[in-house]
C-alpha positions as CSV (number, residue, x, y, z in Angstrom):
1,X,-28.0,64.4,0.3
2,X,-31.7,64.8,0.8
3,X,-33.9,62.6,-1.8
4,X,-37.3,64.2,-3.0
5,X,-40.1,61.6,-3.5
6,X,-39.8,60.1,-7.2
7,X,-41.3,58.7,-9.5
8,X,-40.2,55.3,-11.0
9,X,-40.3,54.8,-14.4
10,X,-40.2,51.3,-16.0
11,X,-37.2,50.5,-18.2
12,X,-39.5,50.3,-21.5
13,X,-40.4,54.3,-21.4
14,X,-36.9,54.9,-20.8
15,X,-36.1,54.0,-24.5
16,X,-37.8,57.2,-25.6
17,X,-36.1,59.8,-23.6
18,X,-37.0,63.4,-24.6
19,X,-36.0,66.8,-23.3
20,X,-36.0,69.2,-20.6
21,X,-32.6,71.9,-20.2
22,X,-34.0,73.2,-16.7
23,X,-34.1,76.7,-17.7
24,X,-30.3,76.9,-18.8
25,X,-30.1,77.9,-22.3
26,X,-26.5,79.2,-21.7
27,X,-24.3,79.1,-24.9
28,X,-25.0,75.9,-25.9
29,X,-28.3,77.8,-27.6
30,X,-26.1,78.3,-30.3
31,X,-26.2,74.9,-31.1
32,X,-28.7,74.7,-33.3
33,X,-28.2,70.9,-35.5
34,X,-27.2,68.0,-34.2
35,X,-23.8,68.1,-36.3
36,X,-22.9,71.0,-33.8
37,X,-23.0,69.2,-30.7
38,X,-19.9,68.5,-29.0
39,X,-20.1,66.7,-25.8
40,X,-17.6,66.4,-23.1
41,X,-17.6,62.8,-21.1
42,X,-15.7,62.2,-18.0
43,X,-15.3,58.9,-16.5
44,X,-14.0,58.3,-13.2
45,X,-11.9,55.2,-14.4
46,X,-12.7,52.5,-16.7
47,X,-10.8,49.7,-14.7
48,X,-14.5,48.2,-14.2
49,X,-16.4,46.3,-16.8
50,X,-19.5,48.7,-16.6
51,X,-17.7,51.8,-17.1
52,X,-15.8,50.7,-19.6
53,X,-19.1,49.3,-21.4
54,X,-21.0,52.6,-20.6
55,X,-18.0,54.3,-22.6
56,X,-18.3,52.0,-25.9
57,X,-22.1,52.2,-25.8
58,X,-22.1,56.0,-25.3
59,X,-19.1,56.4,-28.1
60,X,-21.2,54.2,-30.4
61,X,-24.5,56.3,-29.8
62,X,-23.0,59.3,-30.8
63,X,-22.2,58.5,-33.7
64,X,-25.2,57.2,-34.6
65,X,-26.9,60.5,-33.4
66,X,-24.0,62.5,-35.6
67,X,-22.7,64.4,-32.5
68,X,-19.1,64.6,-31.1
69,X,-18.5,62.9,-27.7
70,X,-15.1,63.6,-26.1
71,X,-14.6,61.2,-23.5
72,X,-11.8,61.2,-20.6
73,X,-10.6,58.5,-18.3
74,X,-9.7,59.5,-15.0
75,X,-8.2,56.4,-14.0
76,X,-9.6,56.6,-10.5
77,X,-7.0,59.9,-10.1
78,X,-9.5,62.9,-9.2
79,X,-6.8,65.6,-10.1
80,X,-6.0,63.9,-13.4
81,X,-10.0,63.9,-13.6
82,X,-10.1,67.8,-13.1
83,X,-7.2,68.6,-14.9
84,X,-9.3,66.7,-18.2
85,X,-12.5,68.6,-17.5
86,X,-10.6,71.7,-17.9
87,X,-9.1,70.1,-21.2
88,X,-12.4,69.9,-22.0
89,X,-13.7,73.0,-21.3
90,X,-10.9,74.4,-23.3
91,X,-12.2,72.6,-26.8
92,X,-15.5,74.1,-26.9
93,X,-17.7,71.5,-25.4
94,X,-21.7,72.5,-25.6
95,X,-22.5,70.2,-22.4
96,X,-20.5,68.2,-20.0
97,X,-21.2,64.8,-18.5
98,X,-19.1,64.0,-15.5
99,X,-19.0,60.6,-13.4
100,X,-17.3,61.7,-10.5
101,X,-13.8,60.0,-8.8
102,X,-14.4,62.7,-5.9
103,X,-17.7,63.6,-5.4
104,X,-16.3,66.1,-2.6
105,X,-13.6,67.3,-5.1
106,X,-15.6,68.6,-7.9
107,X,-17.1,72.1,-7.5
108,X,-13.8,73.6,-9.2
109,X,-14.8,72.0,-12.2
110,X,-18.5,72.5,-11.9
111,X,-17.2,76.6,-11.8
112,X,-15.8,76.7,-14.7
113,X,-17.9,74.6,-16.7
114,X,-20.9,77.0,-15.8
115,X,-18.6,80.3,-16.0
116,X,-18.0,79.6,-19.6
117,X,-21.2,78.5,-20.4
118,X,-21.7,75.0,-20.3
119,X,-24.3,73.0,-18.7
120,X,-23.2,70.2,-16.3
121,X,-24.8,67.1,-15.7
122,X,-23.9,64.3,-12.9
123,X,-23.8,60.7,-14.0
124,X,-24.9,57.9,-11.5
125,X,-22.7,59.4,-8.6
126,X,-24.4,62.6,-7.8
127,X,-21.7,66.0,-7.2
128,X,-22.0,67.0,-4.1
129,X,-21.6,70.9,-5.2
130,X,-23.7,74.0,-6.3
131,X,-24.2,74.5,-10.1
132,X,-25.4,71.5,-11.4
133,X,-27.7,71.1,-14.2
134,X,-29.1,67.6,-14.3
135,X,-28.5,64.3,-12.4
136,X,-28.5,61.3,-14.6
137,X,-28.8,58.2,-12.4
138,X,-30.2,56.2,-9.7
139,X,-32.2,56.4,-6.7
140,X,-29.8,54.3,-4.8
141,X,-30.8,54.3,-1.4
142,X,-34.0,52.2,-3.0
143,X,-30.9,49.9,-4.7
144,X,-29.6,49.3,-1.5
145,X,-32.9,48.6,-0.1
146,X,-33.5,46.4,-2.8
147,X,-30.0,44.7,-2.1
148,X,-30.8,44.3,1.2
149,X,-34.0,42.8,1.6
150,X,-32.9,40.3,-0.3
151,X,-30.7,39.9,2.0
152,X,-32.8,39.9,4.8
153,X,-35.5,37.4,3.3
154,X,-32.8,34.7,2.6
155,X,-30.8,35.5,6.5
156,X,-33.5,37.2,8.6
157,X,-30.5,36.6,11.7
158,X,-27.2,36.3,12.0
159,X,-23.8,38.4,11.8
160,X,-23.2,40.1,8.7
161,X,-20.5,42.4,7.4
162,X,-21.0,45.7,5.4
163,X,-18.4,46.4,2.4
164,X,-19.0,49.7,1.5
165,X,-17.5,51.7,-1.7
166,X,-14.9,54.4,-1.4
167,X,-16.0,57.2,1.0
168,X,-15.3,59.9,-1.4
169,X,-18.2,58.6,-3.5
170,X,-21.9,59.0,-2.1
171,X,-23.3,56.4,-3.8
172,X,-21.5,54.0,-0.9
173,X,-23.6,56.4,1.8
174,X,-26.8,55.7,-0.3
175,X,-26.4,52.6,-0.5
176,X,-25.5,52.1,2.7
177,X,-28.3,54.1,3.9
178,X,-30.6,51.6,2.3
179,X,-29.4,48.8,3.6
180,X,-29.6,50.0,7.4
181,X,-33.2,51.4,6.4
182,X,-33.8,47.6,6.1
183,X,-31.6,46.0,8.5
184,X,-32.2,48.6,11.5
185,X,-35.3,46.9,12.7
186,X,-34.0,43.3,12.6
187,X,-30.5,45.3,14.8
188,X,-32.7,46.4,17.2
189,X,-34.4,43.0,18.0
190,X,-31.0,41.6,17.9
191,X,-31.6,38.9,15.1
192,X,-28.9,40.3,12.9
193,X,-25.6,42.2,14.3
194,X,-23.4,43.9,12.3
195,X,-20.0,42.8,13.1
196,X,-17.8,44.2,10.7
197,X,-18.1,47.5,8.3
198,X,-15.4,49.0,5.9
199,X,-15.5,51.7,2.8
200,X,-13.1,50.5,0.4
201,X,-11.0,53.1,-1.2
202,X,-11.6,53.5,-5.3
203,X,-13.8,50.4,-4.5
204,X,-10.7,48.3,-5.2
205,X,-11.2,44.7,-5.3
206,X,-7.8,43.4,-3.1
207,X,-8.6,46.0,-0.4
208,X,-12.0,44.4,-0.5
209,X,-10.7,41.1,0.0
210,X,-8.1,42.4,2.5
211,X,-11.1,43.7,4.8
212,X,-13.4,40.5,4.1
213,X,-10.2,38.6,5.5
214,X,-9.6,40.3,8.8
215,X,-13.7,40.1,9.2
216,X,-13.4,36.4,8.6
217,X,-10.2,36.4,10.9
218,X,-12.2,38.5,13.7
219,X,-15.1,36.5,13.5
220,X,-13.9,32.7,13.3
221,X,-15.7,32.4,10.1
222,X,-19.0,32.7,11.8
223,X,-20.3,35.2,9.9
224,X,-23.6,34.6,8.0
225,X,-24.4,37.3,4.9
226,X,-22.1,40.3,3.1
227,X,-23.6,43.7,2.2
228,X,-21.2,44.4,-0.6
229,X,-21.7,47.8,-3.0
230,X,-20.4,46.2,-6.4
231,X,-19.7,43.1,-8.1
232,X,-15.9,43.9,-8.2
233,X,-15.9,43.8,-4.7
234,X,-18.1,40.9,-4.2
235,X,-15.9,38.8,-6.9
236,X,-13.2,39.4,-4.1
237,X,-15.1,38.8,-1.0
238,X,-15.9,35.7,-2.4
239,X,-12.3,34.5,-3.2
240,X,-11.8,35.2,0.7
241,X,-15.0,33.1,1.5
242,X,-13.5,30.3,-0.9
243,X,-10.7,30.4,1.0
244,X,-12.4,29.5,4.0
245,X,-14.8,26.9,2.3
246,X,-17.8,29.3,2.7
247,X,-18.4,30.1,-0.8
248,X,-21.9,29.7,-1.6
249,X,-22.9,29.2,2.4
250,X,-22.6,33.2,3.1
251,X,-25.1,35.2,1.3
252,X,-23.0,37.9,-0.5
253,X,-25.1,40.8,-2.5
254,X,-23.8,42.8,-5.4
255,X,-24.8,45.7,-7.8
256,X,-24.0,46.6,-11.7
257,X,-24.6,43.0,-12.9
258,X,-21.4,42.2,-14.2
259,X,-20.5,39.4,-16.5
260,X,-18.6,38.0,-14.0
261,X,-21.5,38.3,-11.2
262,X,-24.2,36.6,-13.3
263,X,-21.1,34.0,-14.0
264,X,-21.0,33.5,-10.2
265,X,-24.8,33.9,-9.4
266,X,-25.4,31.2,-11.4
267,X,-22.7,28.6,-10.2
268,X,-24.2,29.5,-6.4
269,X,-21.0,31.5,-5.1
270,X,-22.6,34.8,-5.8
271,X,-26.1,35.1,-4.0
272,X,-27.5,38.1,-5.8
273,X,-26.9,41.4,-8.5
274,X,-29.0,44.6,-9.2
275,X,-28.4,45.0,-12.9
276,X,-28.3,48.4,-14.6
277,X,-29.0,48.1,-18.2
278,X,-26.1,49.9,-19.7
279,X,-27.4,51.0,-23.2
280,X,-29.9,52.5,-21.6
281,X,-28.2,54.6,-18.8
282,X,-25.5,55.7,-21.1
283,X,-27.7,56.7,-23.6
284,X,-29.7,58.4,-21.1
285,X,-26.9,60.5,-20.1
286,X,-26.0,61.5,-23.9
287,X,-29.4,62.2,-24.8
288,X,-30.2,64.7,-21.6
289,X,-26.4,66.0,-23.0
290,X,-27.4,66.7,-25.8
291,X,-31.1,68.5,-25.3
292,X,-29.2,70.7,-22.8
293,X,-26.5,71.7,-25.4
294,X,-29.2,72.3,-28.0
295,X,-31.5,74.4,-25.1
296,X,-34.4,72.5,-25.7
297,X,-36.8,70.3,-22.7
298,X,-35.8,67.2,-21.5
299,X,-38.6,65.4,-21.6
300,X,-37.5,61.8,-19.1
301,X,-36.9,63.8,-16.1
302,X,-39.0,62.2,-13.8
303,X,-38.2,64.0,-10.6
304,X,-36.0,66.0,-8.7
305,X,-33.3,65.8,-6.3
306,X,-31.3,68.0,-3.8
307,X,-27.7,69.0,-3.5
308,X,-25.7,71.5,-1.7
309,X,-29.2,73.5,-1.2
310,X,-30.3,73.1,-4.3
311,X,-33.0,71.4,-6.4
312,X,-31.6,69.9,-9.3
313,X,-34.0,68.2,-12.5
314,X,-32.9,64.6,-12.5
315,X,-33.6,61.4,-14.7
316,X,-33.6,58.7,-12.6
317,X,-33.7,55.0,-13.8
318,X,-34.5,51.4,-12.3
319,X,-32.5,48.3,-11.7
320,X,-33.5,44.5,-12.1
321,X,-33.1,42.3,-9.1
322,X,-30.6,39.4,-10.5
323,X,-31.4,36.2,-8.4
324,X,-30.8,32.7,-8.9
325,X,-34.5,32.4,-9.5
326,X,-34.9,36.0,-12.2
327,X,-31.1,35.3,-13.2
328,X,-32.5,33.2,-16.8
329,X,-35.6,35.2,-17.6
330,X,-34.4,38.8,-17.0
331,X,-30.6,38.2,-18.4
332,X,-30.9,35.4,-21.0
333,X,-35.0,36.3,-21.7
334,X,-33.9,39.7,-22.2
335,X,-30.8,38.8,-24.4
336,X,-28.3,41.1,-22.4
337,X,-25.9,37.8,-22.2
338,X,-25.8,34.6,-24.0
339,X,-26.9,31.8,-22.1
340,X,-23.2,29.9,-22.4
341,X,-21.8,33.0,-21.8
342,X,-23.7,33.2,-17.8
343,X,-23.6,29.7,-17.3
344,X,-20.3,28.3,-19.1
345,X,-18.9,27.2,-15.5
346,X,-22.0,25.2,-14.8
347,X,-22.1,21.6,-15.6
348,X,-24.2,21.8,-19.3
349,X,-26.8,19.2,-17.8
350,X,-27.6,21.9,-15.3
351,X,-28.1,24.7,-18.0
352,X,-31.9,25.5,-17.6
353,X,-34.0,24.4,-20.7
């Protein structure tokens, strides 16, 4: 996938997304009041905490917006995940939001969404596939820069190891691809080396600590910082650095700013987190929903991006760099978690004041 230059928005305009349907009026035209919208949501599993968080948030916000939002779990299966979207399609959805399983294994579903009608848009992992109508997400090749030069800044050398997602699931390439944008120029000087690189199927968290073992193993523990893709993953890698005694020595990056994550980032075992705001990416995605099902402009889209040869309108929101040093004013200053909640395995004389 090819990314068009964009333009950032700051998480405050966000809040006030507004409408653009890309041309495609389609049938969902005929849906005229709010009350008519029915919206078809398919997640890709909900075995992580921000998918499962996205789904309550979105559920909640369509009710409050007096729509109906039919939502799937996929369980991580992409034929069960198929198989629902053409459930879906079958009830008389207006618009359909999908969070890929398969990125690779969608374009049957994309078909038939847009042969009866219906617009399709892509949330956070981006179909690779013709047809689509919006992209709701991230610029994640900037995330995994982000994640990276972190990275970088706290271990300009040394050996690190790369735990990439599942490789049905572009967001691992994007994010990788950010992180050798960074890390490239410190390769070819030789101060870091990469020593050890996996994708971890359906980003599962014992196959993640399975491959951070036999990198360990390979290495004789001399290993110095851990690209990881997700917290999930990272809460595992870490159990496997524990192991060792090398929890909090190896600098070990995460993304979706989980809970569990902050937990760690704050007792020092967890070096670092890009956190997505999930009110305001679900609500993203049910708002560009429902514009498209009522065939009026979205107005957030804030650039464009390119798939399968085509240009596709896209809505594209930032992250906040979680850090031991922006961990209390961005999570706690913010009120996205209580501060007992992030620091309740901390000593309480070590709770920041």
């Amino acid at each position: 996938m090819k990314r068009t230059v964009i333009v950032v928005l700051v998480l405050v305009f966000l809040v006030s997304l507004g409408l653009f349907a890309a041309g495609v009026k389609e049938k969902a035209v005929g849906a005229k009041e709010l009350k008519d919208v029915v919206i078809g949501f398919s997640f890709p599993t909900l075995r992580e905490e921000r998918w499962a968080i996205e789904k309550d948030i979105a559920i909640e916000y369509a009710k409050e917006l007096g729509i109906t939002l039919k939502v799937q779990d996929a369980d991580t299966d992409v034929n069960m995940q198929n198989q629902q979207i053409e459930n879906l399609i079958t009830q008389g959805i207006d618009c359909l939001i999908v969070g890929p399983q398969d990125v690779n294994a969608m374009q049957s579903s994309v078909n038939a969404a847009r042969e009866a009608g219906i617009p399709v848009v892509s949330y956070l992992r981006l179909i690779d596939g013709k047809g689509l109508t919006m992209f709701v997400g991230n610029d994640f090749v900037l995330v995994g820069e982000d994640m990276a030069k972190s990275a970088v800044e706290k271990v300009p050398q040394g050996k690190y190891v790369i735990i990439a997602g599942d490789s049905g699931d572009n967001v691992s390439y994007q994010l990788k691809e950010g992180f050798y944008n960074v890390i490239q120029p410190k390769i070819d000087t030789g101060d870091i080396r990469v020593v050890f690189e996996q994708h971890i199927k359906t980003w599962a968290a014992e196959n993640a600590m399975a491959n951070m073992e036999n990198a360990l193993t390979n290495q004789n523990n001399d290993i110095q910082a851990v690209l990881v893709e997700n917290d999930t993953m990272a809460g595992a890698c870490i159990q496997a650095l524990k192991a060792q005694g090398l929890a909090g020595k190896v600098y070990v990056t995460g993304m979706d700013g989980d809970l569990a994550a902050l937990q760690r980032i704050a007792e020092g075992t967890q070096s670092m987190t890009m956190l997505f705001e999930h009110d305001i990416i679900a609500k993203a995605a049910v708002d560009a929903a429902v514009d498209l099902a009522m065939g009026v402009d979205h107005a957030a889209v804030n650039g464009t991006i390119e798939v399968a040869g085509e240009t596709i309108p896209a809505v594209l929101l930032s992250a906040s760099k979680i850090t031991p040093e922006t961990i209390y004013d961005i999570v706690i200053g913010k009120n996205i978690y209580k501060l007992e909640d992030v620091y309740k395995n901390v000593p309480r004389s070590q709770w920041p004041q």
